[in-house]
C-alpha positions in Angstrom: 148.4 110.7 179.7 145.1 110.0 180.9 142.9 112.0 179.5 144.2 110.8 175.8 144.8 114.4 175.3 148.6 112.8 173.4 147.9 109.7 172.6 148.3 106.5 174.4 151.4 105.6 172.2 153.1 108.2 173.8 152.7 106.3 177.3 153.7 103.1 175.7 156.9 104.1 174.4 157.5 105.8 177.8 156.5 102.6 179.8 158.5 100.7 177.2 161.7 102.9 177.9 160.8 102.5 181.6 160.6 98.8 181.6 163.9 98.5 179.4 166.1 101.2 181.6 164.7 99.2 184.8 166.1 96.3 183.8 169.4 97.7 182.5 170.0 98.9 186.2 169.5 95.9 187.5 165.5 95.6 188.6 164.5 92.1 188.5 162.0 91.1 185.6 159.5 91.7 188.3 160.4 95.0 189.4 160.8 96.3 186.0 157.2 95.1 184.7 156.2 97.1 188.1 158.2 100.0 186.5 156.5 100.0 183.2 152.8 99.7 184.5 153.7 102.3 187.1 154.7 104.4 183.7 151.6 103.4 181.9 149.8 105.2 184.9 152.1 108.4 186.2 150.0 111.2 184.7 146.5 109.9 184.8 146.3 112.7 187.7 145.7 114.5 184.8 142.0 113.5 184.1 140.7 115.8 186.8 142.9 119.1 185.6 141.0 121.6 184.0 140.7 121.1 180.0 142.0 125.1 179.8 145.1 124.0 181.8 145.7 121.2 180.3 145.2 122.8 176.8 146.8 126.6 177.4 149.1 127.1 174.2 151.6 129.6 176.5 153.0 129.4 180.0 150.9 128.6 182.6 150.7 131.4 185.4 151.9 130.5 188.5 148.1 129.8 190.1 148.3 127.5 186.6 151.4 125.6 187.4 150.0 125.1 190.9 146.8 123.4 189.9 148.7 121.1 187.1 151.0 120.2 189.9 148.2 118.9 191.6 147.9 115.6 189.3 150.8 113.8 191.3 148.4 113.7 194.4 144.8 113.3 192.4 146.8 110.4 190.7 148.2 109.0 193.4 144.6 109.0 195.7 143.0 108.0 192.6 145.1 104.7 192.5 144.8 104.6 196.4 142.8 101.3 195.9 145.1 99.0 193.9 146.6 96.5 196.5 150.1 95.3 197.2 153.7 95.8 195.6 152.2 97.2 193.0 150.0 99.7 194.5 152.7 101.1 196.4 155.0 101.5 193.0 152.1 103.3 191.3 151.3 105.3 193.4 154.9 106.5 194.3 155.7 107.5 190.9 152.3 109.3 190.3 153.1 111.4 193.5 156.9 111.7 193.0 157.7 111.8 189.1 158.6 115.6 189.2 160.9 115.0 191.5 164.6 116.1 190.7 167.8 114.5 191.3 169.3 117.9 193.5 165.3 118.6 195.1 164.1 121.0 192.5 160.4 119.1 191.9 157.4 119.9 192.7 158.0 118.4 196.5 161.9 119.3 196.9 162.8 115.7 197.4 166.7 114.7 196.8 166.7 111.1 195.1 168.0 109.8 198.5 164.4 110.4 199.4 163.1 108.4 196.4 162.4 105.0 195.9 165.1 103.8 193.0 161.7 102.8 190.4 160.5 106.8 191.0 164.1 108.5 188.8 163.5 105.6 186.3 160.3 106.8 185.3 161.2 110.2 185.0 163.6 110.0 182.9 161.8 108.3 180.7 158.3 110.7 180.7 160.6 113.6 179.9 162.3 112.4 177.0 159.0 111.5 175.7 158.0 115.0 176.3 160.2 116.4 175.1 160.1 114.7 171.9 156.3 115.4 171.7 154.6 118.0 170.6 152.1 119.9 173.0 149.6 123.0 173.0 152.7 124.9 174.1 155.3 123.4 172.1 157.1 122.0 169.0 158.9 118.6 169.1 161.9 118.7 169.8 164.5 116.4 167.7 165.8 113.3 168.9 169.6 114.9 169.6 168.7 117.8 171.6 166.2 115.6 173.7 169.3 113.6 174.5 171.4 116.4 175.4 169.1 117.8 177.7 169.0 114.6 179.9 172.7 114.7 179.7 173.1 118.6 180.8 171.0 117.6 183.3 172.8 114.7 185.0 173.7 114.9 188.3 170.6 118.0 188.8 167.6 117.1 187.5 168.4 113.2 186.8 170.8 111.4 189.1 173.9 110.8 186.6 173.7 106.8 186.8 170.0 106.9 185.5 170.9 109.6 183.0 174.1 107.7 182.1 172.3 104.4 181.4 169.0 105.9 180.0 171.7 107.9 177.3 173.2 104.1 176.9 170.3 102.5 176.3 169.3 105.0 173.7 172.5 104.6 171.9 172.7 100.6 172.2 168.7 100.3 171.5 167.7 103.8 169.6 166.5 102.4 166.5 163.9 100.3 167.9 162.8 103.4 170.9 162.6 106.5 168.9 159.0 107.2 168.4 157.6 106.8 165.4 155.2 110.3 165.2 158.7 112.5 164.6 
């Protein structure tokens, strides 16, 4: 996240995963190195959310939830500068990374609507969520981070990312699972 309130090896292994999952669906090399700096930079929206929002150890209230969901655009207009391919990528997955697979996000777009790099990434920065803990919640283990991507195939996550983010878990685990468990 950008404002380092989880550590930047949290957005490593998340742009890592990203990277690794783009390529196993087929993105060129180039595509999936645009995937994985796209990852490195999804959240840094966050820098201009308020510390006590950011920080709350319970639920956010609704007028919460609505500010927090506020970093997709502050991220995306804070990239707006970066030029090209890449700008475009960035800023796509900073605006659309809460976006789920049936159009239960933040903006109620179906994956139809979303450029292929946007579920990869997603994926991805939950399953690192998940297994991090946070002001308002314990880690959660390894196993039940994986079943929850795989409940949520085919609603949250479309079921061929969730398919081959579970695969690539299973084929490359031992090298992804993040070391602060």
């Amino acid at each position: 996240m950008g404002a380092d309130r989880y550590g930047h090896q949290e957005e490593r292994r998340g742009a890592q995963l990203a990277e690794m999952l783009a390529a196993r669906l087929g993105f060129s090399p180039k595509e999936a190195r645009q995937v994985k700096i796209a990852a490195l930079l999804h959240d840094i929206g966050k820098q201009k959310i308020p510390a006590y929002i950011l920080d709350k150890p319970g639920k956010l209230s609704r007028c919460e939830f609505e500010v927090m969901k506020t970093h997709t655009n502050l991220g995306a207009g804070m990239l707006a500068g970066v030029q090209g391919e890449i700008g475009v990528v960035i800023r796509d997955v900073c605006l659309l990374h809460h976006e789920w697979h049936n159009g239960a996000g933040y903006w109620g777009k179906v994956s139809a609507e979303l450029p292929a790099y946007v579920p990869v990434v997603s994926v991805c920065d939950v399953f690192i969520a998940l297994l991090s803990k946070r002001t308002y919640k314990q880690a959660w283990p390894v196993g039940t981070a994986l079943d929850y991507i795989q409940n949520r195939a085919g609603t949250q996550f479309s079921r061929e990312v969730a398919d081959a983010f579970l695969a690539l878990i299973k084929d490359e685990g031992g090298i992804l699972c993040p070391p602060w468990l």
